[in-house]
N, C-alpha and C positions, 0 to 999 in steps of 0.2 A: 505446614504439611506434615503427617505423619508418618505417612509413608512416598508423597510423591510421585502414587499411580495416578493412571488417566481417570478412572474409575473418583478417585479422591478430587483430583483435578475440575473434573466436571459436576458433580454433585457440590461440592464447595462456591460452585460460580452461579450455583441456580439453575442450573441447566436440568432439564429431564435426561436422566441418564439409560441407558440402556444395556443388561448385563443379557447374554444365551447360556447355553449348556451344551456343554461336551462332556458325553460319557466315555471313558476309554474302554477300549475292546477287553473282552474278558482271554487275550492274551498276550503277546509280545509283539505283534506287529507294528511298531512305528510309523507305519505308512496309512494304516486305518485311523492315526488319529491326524495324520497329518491332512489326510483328504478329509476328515471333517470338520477340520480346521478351516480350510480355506472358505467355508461356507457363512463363516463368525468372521474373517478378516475386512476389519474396515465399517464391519454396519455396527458393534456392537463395543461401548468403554472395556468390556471385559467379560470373558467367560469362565459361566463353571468348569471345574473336573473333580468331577464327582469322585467320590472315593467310597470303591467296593458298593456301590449303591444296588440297593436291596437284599443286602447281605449276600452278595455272587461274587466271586472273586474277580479280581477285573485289575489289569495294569498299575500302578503304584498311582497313585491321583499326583502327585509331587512328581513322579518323573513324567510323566502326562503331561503336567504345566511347563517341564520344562520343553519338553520337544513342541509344544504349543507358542513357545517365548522364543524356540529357534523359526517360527513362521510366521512370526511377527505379532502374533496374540496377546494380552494383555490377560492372564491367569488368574481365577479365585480361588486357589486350592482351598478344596474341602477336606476337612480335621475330624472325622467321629471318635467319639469316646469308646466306641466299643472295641475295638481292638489293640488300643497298645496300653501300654501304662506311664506314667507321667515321667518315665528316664526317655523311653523312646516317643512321646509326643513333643518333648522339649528336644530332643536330637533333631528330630523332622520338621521342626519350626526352624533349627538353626539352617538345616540343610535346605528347607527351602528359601530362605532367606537368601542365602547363599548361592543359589541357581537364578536369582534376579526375581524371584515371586513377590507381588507387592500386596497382594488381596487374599485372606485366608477365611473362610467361612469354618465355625465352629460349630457343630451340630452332634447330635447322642447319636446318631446311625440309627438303623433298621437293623431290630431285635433280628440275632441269628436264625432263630427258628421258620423266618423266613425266606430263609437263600437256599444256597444248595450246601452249606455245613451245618445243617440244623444241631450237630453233635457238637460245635465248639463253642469254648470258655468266652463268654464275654467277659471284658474285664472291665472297664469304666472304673478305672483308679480313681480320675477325677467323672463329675457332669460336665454338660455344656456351661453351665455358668461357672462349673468352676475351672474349666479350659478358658470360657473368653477371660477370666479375670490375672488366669496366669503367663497367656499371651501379654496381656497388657503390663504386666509386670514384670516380663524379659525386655517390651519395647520402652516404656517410661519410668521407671523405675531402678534398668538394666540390672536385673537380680533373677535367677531361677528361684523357681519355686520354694527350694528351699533355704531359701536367703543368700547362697553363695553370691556374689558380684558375676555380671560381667562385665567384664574390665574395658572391652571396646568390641566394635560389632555387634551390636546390640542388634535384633532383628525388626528393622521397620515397617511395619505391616498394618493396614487401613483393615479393620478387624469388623468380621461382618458377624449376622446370627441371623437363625429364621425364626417365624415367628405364626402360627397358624391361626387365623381367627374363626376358624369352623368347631374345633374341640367344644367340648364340654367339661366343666361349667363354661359357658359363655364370659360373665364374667373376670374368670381366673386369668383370660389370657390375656389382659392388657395389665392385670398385675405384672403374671409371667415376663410379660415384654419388658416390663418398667424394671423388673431387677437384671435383665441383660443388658438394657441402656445401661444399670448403675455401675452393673461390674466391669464393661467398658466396652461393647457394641457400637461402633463407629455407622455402620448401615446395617439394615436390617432386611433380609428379603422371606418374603409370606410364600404360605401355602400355593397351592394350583384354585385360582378362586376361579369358580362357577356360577354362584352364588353371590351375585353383585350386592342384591339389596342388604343381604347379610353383613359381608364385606365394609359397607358405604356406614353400616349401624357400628363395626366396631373402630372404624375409621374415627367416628363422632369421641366417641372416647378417647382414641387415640389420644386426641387434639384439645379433646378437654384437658387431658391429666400436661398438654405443654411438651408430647414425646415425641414429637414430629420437630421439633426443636432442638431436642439431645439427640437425635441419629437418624439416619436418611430410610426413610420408607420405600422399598421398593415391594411395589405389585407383582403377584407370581399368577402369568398367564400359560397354561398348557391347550395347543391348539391339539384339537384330535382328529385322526382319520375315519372314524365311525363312531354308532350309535354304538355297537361293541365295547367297544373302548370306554365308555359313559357308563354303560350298565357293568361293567367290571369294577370300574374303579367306585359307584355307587354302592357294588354290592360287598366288595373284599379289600376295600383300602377304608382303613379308619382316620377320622378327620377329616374326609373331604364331603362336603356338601351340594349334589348335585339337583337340579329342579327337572321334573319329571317332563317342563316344557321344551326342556333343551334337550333330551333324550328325541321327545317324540317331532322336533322340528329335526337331528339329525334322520330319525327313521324316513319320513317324509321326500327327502333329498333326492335331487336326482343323481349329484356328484357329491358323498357323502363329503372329499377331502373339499373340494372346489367351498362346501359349505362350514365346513371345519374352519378354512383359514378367513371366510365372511364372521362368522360367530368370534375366532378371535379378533379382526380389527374393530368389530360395535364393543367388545369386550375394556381392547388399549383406548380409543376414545372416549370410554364412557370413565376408567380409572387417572386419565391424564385429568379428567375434570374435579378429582375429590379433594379436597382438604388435608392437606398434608402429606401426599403422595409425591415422593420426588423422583420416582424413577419405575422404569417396567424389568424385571426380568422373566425372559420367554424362557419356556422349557418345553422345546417340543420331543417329549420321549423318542428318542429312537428315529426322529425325523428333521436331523440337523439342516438338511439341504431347503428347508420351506423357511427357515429362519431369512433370508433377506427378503423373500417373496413379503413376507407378513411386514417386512420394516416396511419397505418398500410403500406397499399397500395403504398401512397406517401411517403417512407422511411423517415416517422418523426417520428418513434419510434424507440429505447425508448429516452424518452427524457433527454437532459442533466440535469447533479446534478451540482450544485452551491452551494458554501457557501454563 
């Protein structure tokens, strides 16, 4: 074990793992994350928290995890490269380590310009791959960055990365993926896919290139509450890929949501069946409470016990 989480635990054993997402409030109340907490306890290996997502300021994503870890939740704090630089991204590895975090997602974040400090410094001392591969080299290696030792407490952390298969070039991005496996991506979790048959085609690659072997693939499902919601992210989120048929079956709807959470379970059954997919992580924006309705639904409950 690397790090000894459930999340590790149960993707190790075969099992289809199941990770949600918790965004923390954009401000100090402890109680807004603890009430969406409860909605993740028990259906899901582990959830996100998100850090600063979408460039908004928003709760410290590491003290999020921890008050999520005081409610029995199993944490994937999420690490962006845009804001700190590699003294305080290794501080914030030690310190979540240090608060009981077992699962750390590395990702570049969403460029500033579109949150609400469109005026502040990005910094990106390191990338994502050069964050997964310094993570991996505090935990197996037990060295900072900059070659110091560390002497003990080393932080052990089951080290994840995302991975979009709708970008262009098409083919680039199972390169992309194959050099986060290399620098040391433990799991991997994808885009908000739409777009199955697209999906199912870079999956094929995947599995050609043997990457479904070096790190757990997990499927990124976002259920939505409207045709709104489809045509927004269609027209002003780059990288995701939506088909014009899913737009016009949510217009159609009588219960746009009631058809949201039908679209995502033909979604989870159709992705448990591909080749080399070991796990789902749901994201339902902004709609934590539909998260067991949808496990529920798609017979992923209750989920397996692991030693």
């Amino acid at each position: 074990m690397k790090s000894g989480s459930k999340l590790e635990k149960v993707l190790t054993a075969g099992e289809f793992a199941v990770t949600a997402e918790l965004g923390p409030p954009p401000n100090s109340n402890a109680e807004a994350v603890i009430k969406k907490a409860k909605h993740s306890l028990g259906v899901a290996e582990a959830v996100n928290i998100t850090d600063n997502q979408t460039a908004i300021v928003r709760m410290s994503s590491i003290a999020a995890a921890a008050i999520a870890i005081q409610q029995g939740l199993e944490p994937v704090a999420q690490m962006v490269c845009r804001d700190r630089n590699r003294i305080a991204m290794q501080s914030d590895v030690l310190g979540a380590a240090a608060l009981g975090v077992k699962n750390l997602l590395c990702l570049s974040g969403d460029h500033q310009c579109f949150g609400n400090h469109p005026e502040a410094k990005n910094v990106y001392c390191v990338d994502s791959m050069q964050l997964i591969a310094m993570v991996k080299q505090m935990r197996d290696e037990k060295k900072f960055i900059s070659g110091d030792p560390i002497k003990e407490y080393e932080p052990r952390l089951f080290i994840g990365a995302v991975a979009n298969p709708f970008a262009d070039p098409f083919e680039f991005r199972v390169m992309r993926l194959a050099k986060k496996i290399e620098a040391g991506a433990d799991f991997i979790q994808t885009q908000c896919i739409f777009d199955l048959d697209r999906f199912e085609e870079w999956m094929k690659l995947v599995v050609e290139q043997g990457l479904h072997k070096k790190a757990y693939i997990m499927a990124g499902i976002t259920p939505v509450r409207s045709s709104r919601a489809l045509k927004y992210m269609k027209a002003e989120v780059a990288g995701i890929t939506i088909p014009d048929a899913l737009i016009e079956r949510m217009d159609g709807a009588d219960d746009p949501k009631e058809e949201g959470v039908k679209i995502a379970c033909e979604m989870i059954e159709r992705v448990k069946g591909i080749e080399g997919v070991s796990g789902l992580h749901l994201m339902p924006i902004g709609w934590e409470s539909i998260t067991p309705v949808i496990l529920e639904k798609a017979g992923l409950l209750p989920r397996p016990e692991v030693d």
